[in-house]
N, C-alpha and C positions, 0 to 999 in steps of 0.2 A: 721329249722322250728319246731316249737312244734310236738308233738305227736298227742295229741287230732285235731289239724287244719287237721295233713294230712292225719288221720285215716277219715275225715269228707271229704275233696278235694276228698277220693281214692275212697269215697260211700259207705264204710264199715257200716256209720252211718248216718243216717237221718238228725239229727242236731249234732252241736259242743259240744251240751252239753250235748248229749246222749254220746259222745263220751270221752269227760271229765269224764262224768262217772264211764263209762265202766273201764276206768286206772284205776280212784281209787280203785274200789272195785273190780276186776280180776284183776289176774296179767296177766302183757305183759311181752314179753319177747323182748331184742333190743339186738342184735350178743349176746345170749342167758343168758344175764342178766336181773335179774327180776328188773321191773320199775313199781312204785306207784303212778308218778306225771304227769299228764297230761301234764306239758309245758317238760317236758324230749325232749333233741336234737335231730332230725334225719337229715339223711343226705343221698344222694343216696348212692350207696353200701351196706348199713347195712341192717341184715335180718330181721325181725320180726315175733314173733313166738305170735299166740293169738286165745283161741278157743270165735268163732261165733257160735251161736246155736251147731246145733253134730257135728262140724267140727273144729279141729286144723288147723288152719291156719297160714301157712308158706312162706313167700312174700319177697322179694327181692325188697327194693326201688331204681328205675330206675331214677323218677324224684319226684320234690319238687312239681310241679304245681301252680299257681299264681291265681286259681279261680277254686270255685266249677261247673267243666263244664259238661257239659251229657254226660254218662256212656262210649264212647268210650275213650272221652279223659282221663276220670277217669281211666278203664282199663290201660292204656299209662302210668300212673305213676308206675307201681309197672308188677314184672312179679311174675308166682306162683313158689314155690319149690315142691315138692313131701317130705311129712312129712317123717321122715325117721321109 
């Protein structure tokens, strides 16, 4: 699944194309290499490292998810890390 889809499915971002964004011009970080293209691969397992407003945020992808659904099920796709 792209990046920018499941940054938007996980509700990190309002729309897809805030979220497209966001890649290009911050770097993200996917099992701690830097990524500039919003369609970049993710997969369950892989970390992601990405600062939101004051917060570095550090997420472990659980699932891909098949639709932007309300915030429980969004929670369900991803569990947090403790930044180190």
């Amino acid at each position: 699944m792209r990046l920018d889809k499941w940054l938007w499915h996980a509700r990190f971002f309002k729309t897809r194309t805030l979220a497209s964004r966001y890649v290009e011009k911050s770097r993200c970080r996917i099992d701690g290499r830097a990524v500039e293209k919003p369609h970049a691969t993710v997969a369950p397992g892989m970390v992601l490292t990405f600062a939101l407003g004051p917060r570095v945020r550090v997420v472990r992808i659980v699932a891909l998810g098949e639709r932007r659904g309300p915030a429980p099920e969004a929670r369900a796709l991803y569990e947090e890390i403790d930044s180190p």
